[in-house]
VEXVOSE-882447 format. One record per residue: x, y, z of N, C-alpha, C, O, CB in turn; chain; residue in one letter. Coordinates in Angstrom, 2 decimals. Glycine has a CB too. Example, Ala and Ser with C-alpha at 12.3 -4.5 7.8 and 13.67 -1.06 7.14 Angstrom:
2
[[13.19, -5.69, 7.80], [12.30, -4.50, 7.80], [13.20, -3.30, 7.80], [14.24, -3.32, 8.46], [11.31, -4.47, 9.05], 'A', 'A']
[[12.85, -2.25, 7.08], [13.67, -1.06, 7.14], [12.90, 0.03, 7.87], [13.41, 1.14, 8.04], [14.08, -0.60, 5.72], 'A', 'S']
This chain:
120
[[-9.19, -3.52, -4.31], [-8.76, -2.19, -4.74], [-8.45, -1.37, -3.50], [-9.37, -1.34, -2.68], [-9.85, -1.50, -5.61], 'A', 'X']
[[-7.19, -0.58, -3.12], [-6.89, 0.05, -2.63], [-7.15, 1.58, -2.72], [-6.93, 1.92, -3.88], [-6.11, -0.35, -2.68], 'A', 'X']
[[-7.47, 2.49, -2.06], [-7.13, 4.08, -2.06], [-6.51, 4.79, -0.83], [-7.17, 5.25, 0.10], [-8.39, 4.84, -2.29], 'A', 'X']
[[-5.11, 4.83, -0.95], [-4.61, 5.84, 0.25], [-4.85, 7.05, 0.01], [-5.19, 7.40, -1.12], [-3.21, 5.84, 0.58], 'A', 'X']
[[-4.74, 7.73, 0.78], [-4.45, 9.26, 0.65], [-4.52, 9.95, 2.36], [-4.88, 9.31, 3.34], [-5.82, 10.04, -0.52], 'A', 'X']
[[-4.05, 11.52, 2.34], [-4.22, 12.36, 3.59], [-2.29, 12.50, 3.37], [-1.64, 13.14, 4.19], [-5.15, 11.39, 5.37], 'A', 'X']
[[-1.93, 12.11, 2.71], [-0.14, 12.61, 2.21], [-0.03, 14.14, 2.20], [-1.10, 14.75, 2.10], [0.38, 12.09, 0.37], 'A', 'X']
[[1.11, 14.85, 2.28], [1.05, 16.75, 2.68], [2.67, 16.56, 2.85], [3.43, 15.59, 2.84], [-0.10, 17.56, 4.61], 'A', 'X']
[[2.84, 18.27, 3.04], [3.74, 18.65, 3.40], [3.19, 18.91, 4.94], [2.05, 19.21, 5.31], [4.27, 19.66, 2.50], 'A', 'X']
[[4.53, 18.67, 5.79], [4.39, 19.10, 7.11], [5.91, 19.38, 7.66], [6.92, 19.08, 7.04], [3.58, 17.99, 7.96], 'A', 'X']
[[5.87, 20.07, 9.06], [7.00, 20.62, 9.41], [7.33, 19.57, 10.32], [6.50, 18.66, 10.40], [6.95, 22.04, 9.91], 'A', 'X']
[[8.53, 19.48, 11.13], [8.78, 18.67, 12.09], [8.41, 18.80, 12.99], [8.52, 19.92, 13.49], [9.63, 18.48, 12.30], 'A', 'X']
[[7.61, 17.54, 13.89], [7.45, 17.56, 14.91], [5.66, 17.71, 14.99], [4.89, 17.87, 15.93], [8.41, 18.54, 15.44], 'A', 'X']
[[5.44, 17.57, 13.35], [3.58, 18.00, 12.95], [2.87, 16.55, 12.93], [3.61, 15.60, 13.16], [3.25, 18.89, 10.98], 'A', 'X']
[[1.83, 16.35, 12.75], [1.03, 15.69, 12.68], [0.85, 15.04, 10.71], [1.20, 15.61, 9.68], [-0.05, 16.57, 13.47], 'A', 'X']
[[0.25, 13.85, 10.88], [-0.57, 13.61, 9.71], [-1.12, 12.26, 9.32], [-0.45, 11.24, 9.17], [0.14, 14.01, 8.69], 'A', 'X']
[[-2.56, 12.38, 9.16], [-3.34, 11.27, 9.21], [-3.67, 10.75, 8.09], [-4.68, 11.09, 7.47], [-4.35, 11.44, 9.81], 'A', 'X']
[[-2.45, 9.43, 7.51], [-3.40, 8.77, 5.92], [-4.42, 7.61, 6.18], [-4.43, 6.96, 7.22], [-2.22, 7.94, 4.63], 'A', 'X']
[[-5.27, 7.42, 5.14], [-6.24, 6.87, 5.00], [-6.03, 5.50, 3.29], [-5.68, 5.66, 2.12], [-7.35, 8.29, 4.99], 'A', 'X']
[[-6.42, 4.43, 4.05], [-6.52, 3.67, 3.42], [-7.75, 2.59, 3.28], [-8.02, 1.60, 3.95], [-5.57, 3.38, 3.61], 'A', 'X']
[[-8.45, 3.24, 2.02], [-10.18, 2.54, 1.38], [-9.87, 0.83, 1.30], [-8.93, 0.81, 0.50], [-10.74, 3.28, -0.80], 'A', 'X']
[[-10.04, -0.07, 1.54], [-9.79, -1.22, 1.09], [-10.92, -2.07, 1.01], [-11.49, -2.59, 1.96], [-8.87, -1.73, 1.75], 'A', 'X']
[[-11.34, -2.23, -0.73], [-12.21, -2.60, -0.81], [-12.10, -4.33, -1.24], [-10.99, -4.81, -1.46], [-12.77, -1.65, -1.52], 'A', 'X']
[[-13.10, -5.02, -1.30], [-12.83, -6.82, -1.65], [-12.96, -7.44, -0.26], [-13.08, -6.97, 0.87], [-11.02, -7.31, -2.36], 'A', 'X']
[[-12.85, -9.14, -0.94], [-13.30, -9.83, 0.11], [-11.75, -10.78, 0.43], [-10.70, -10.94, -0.18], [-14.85, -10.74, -0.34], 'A', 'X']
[[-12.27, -11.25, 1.65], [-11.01, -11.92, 2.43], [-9.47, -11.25, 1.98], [-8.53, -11.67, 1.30], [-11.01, -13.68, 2.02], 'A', 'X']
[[-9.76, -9.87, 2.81], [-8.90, -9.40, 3.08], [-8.35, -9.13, 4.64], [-8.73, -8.18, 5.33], [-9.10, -8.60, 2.41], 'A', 'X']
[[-7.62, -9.88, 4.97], [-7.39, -9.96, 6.86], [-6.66, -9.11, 7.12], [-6.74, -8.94, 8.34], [-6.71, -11.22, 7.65], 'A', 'X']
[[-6.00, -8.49, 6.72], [-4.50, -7.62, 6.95], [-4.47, -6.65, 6.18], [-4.57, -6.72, 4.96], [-3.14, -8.34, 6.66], 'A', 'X']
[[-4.32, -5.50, 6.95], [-3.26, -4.30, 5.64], [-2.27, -3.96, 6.32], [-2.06, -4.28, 7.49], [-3.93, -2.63, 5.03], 'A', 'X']
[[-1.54, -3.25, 5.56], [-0.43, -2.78, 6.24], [0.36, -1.44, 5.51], [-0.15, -1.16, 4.43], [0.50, -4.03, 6.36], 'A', 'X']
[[1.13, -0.85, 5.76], [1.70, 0.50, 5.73], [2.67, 0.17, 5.57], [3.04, -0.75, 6.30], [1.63, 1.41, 6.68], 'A', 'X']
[[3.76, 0.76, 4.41], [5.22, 0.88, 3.89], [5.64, 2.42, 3.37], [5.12, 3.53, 3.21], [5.39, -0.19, 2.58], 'A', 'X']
[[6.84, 1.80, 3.25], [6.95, 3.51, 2.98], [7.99, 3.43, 2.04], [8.53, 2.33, 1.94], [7.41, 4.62, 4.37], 'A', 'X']
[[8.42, 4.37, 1.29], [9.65, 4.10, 0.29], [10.46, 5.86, 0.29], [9.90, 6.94, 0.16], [8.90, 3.48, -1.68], 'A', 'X']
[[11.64, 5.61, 0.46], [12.19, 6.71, 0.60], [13.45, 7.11, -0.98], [14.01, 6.12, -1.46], [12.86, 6.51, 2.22], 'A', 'X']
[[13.69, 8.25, -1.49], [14.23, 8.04, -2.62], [15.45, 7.51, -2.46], [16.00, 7.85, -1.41], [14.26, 9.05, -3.33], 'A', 'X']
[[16.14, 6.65, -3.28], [16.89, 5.63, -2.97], [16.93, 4.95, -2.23], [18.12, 4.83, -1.96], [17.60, 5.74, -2.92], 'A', 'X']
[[16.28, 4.24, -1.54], [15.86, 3.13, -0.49], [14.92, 2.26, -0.75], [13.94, 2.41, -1.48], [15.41, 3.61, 0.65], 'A', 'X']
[[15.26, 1.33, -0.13], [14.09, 0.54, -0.64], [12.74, 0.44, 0.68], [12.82, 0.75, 1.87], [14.79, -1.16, -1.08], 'A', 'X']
[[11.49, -0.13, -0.14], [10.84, -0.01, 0.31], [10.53, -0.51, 2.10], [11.01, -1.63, 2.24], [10.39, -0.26, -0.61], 'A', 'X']
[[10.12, -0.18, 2.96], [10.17, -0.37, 4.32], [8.73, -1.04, 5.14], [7.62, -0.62, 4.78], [10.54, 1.06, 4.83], 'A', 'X']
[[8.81, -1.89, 6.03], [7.95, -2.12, 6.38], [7.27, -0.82, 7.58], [8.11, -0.42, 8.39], [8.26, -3.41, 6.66], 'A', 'X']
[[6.02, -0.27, 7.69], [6.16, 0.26, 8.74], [4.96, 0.29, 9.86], [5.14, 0.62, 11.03], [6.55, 1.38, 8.37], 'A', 'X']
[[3.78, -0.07, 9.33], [2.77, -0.85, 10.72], [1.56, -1.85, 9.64], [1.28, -1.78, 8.44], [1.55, 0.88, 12.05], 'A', 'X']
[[1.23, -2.46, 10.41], [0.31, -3.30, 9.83], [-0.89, -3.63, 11.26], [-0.63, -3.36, 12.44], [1.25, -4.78, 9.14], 'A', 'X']
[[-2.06, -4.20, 10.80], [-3.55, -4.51, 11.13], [-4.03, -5.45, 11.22], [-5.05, -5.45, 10.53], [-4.31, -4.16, 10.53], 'A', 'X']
[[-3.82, -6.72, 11.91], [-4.41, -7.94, 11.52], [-6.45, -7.87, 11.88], [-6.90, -8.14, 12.99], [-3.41, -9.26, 12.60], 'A', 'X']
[[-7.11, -7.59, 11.02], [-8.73, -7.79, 11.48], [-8.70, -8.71, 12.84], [-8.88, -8.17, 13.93], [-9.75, -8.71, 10.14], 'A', 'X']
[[-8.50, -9.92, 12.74], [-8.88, -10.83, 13.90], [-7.94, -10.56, 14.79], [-6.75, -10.80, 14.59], [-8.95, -12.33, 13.63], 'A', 'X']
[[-8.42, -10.03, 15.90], [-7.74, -10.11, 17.23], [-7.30, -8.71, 17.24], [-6.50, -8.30, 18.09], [-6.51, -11.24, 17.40], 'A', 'X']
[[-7.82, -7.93, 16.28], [-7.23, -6.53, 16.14], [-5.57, -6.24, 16.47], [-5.12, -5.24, 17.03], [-8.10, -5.65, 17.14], 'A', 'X']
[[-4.76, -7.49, 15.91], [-3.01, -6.95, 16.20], [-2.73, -6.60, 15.56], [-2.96, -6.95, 14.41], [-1.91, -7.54, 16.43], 'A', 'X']
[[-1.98, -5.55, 15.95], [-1.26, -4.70, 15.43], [0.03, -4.55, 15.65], [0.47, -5.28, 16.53], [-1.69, -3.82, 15.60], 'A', 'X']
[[1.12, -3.51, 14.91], [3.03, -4.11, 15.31], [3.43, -2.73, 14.81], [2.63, -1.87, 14.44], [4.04, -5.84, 14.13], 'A', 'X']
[[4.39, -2.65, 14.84], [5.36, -1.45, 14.13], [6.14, -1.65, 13.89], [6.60, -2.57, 14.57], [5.73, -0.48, 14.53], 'A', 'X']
[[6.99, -1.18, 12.93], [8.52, -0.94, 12.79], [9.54, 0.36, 14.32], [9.05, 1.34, 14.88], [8.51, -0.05, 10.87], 'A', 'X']
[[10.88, -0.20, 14.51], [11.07, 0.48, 15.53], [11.60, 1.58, 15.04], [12.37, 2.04, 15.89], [11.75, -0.11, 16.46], 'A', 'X']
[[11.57, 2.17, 14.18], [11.41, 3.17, 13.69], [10.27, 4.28, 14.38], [10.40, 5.33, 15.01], [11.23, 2.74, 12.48], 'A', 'X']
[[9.18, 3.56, 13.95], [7.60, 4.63, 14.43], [7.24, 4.08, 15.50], [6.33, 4.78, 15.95], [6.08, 4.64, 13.41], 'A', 'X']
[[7.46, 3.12, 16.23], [6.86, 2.29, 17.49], [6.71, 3.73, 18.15], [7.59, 4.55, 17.88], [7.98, 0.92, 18.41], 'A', 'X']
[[5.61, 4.13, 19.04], [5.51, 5.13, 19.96], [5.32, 6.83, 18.87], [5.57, 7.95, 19.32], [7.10, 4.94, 21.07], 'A', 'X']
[[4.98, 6.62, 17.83], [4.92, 8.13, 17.19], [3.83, 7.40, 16.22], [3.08, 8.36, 16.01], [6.61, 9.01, 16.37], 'A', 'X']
[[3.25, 6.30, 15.48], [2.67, 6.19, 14.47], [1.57, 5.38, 15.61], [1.76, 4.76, 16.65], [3.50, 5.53, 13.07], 'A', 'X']
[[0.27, 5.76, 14.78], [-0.82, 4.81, 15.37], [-1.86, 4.33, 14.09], [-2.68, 4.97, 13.43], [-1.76, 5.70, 16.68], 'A', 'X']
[[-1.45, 2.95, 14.06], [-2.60, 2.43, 13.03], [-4.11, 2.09, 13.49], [-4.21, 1.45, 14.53], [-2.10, 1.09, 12.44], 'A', 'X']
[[-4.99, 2.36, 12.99], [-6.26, 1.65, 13.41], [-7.30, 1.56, 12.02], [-7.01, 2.26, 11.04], [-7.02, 2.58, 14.77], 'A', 'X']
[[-8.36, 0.78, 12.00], [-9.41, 0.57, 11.18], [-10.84, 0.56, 12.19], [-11.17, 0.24, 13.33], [-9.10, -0.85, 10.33], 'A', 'X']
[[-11.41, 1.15, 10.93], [-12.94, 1.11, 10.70], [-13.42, -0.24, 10.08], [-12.63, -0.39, 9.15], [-13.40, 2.30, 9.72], 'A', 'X']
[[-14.02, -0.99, 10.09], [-14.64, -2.35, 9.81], [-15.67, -1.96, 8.64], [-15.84, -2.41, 7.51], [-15.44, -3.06, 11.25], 'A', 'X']
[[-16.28, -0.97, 9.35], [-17.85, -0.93, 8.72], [-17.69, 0.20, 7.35], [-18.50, 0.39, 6.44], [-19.22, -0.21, 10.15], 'A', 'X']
[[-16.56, 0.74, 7.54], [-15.82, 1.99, 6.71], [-15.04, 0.89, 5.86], [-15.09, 1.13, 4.65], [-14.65, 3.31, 7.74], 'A', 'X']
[[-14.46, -0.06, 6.14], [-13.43, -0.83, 5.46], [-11.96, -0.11, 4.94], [-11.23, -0.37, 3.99], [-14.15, -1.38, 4.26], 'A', 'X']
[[-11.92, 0.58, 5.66], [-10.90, 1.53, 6.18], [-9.64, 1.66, 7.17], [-9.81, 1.44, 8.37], [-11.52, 2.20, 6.57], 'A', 'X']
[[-8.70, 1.92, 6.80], [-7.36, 1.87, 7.70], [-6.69, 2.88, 7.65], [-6.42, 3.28, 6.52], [-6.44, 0.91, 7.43], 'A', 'X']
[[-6.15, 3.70, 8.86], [-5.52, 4.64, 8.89], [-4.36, 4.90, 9.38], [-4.04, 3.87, 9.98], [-6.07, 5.21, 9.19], 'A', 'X']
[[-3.44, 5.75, 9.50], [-2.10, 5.77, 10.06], [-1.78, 7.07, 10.57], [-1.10, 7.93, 10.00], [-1.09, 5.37, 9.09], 'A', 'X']
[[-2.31, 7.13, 11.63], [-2.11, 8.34, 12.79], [-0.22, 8.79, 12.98], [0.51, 8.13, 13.72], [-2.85, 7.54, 14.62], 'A', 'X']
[[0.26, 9.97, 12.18], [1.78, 10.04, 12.52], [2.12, 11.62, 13.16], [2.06, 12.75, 12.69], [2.75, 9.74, 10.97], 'A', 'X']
[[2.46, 11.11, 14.36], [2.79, 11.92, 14.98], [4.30, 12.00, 15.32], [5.11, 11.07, 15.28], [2.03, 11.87, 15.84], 'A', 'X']
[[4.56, 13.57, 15.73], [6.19, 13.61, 16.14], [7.02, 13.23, 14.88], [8.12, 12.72, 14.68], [6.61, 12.45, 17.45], 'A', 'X']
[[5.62, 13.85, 13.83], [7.02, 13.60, 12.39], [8.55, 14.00, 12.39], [8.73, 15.07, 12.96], [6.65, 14.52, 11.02], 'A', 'X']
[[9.66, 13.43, 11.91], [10.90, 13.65, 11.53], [10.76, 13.84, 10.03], [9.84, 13.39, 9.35], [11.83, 12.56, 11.97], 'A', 'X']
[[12.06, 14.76, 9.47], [12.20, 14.76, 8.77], [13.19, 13.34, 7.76], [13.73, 13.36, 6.66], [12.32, 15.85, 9.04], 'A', 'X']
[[13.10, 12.66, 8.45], [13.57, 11.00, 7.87], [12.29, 10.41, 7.42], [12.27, 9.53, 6.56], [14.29, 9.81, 9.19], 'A', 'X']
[[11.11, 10.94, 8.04], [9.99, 10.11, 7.82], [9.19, 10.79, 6.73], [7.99, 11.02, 6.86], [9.16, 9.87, 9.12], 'A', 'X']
[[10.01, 11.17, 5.45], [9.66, 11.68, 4.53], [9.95, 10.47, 3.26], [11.08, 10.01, 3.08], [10.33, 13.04, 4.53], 'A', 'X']
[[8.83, 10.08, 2.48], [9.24, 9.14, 1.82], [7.51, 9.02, 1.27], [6.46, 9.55, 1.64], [10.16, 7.87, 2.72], 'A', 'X']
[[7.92, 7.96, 0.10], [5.82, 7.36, -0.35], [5.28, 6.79, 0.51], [6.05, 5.93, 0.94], [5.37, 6.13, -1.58], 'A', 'X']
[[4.05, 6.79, 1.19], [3.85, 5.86, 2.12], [2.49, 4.89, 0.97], [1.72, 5.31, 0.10], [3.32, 6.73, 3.89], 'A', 'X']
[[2.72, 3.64, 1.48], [1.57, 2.83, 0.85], [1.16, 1.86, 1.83], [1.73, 1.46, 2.85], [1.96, 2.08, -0.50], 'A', 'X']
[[-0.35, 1.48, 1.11], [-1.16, 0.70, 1.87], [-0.98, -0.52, 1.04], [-0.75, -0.56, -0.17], [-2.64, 1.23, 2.09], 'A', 'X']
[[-1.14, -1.64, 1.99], [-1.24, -2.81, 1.04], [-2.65, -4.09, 1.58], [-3.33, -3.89, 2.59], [0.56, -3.60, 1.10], 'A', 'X']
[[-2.72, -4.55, 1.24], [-3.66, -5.72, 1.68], [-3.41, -7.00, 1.41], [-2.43, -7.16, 0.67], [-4.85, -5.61, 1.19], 'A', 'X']
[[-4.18, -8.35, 1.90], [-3.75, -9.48, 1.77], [-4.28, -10.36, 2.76], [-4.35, -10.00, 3.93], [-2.50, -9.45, 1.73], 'A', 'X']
[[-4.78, -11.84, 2.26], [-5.60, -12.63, 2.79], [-4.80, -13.40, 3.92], [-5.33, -14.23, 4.66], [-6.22, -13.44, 1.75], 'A', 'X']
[[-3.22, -12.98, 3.97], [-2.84, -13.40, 5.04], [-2.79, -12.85, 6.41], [-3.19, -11.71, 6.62], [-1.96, -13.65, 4.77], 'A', 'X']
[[-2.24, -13.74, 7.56], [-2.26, -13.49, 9.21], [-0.96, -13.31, 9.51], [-0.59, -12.71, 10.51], [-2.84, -14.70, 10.17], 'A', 'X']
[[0.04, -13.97, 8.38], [0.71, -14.03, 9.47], [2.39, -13.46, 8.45], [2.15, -13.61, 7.25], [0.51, -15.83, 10.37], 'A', 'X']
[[3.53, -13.03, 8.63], [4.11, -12.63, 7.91], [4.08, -11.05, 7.29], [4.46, -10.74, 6.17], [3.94, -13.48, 7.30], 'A', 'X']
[[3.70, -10.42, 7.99], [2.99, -9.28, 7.82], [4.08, -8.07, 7.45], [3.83, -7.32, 6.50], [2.14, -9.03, 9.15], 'A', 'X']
[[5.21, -7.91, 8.19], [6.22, -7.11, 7.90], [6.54, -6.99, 7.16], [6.64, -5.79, 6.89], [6.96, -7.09, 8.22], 'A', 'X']
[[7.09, -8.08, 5.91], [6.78, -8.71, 5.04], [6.32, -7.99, 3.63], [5.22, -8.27, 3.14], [5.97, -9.43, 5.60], 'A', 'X']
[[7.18, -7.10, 3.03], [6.10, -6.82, 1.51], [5.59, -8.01, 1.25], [4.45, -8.36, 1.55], [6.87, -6.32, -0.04], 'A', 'X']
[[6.63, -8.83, 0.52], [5.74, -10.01, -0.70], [4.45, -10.66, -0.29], [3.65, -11.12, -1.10], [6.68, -11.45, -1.08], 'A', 'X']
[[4.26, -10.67, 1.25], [3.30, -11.07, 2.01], [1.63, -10.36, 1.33], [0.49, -10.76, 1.55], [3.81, -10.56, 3.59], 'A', 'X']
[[2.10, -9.26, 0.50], [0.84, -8.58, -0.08], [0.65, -8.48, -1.06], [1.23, -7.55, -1.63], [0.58, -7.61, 0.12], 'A', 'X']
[[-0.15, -9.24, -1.72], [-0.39, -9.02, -3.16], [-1.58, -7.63, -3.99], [-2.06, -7.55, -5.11], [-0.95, -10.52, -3.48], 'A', 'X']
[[-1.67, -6.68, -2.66], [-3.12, -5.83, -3.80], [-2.42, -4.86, -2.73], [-2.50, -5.00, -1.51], [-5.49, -6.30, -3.86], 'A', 'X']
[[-1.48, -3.48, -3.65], [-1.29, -2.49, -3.42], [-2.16, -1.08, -3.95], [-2.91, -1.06, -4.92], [-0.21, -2.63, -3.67], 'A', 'X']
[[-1.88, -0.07, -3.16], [-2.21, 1.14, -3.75], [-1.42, 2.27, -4.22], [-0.21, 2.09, -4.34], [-2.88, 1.58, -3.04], 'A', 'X']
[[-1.79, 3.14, -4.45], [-0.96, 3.77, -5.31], [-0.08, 4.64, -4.66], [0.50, 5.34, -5.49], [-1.64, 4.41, -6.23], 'A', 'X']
[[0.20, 4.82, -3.74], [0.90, 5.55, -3.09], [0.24, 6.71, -2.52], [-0.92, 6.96, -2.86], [1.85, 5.80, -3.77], 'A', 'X']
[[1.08, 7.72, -1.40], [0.78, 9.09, -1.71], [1.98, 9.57, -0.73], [2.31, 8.85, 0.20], [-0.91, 9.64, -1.36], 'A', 'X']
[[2.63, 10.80, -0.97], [4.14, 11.68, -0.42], [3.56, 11.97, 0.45], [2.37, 12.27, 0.50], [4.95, 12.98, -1.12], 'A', 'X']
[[4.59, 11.89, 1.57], [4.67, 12.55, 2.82], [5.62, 13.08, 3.04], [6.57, 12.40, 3.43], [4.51, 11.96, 3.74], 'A', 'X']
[[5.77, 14.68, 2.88], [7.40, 15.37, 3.28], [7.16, 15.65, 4.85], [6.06, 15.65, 5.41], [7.89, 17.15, 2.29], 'A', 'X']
[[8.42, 15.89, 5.45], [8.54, 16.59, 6.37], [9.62, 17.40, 6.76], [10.56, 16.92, 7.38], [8.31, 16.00, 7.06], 'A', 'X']
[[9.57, 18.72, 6.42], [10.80, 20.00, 6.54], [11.00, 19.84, 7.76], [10.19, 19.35, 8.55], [10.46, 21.68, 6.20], 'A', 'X']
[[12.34, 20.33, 8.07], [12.99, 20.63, 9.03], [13.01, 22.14, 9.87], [13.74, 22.30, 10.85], [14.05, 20.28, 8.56], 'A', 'X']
């Protein structure tokens, strides 16, 4: 079971930190997407537990920072230097895989979303 949230309105160039609960077992990976209206959905950072790797889309490379809590079972997505492009659903996903990560289909246990605007 998934729970994101920390989604808002923000201005450009603001901050905003979501949070993703991920609860269950042999789960190695989450990862962050985003869906913008009419677009399809996007890959945009992911978490591998072992070895703590992590990746981005070059999109957010250098403005988004993912990290987890272990003991929280928790993942978050530090976004900074918002644009107003980077307005869209963002979701968390999970999945017992390592490797393929960019990857939607790669995840089978999503959450429910939550909006992230960002005005101009």
């Amino acid at each position: 079971q998934l729970q994101a949230s920390g989604g808002g309105l923000v201005q450009a160039e603001g901050s905003l930190r979501l949070s993703c609960a991920a609860s269950g077992r042999n789960l190695h990976s989450v990862g962050w997407f985003r869906q913008a209206p009419g677009k399809e959905r996007e890959f945009v950072a992911f978490l591998r537990w072992r070895g703590y790797i992590t990746d981005y889309s070059n999109s957010v490379k250098g403005r988004f920072t993912i990290s987890g809590d272990t003991t929280k079972k928790t993942v978050y997505l530090q976004m900074d230097s918002l644009r107003p492009e980077d307005t869209a659903v963002y979701y968390c996903a999970a999945t017992a895989r390592e490797f393929g990560l960019t990857t939607a289909t790669s995840y089978p246990y999503w959450g429910q979303g939550t909006q992230v605007t960002v005005s101009s």
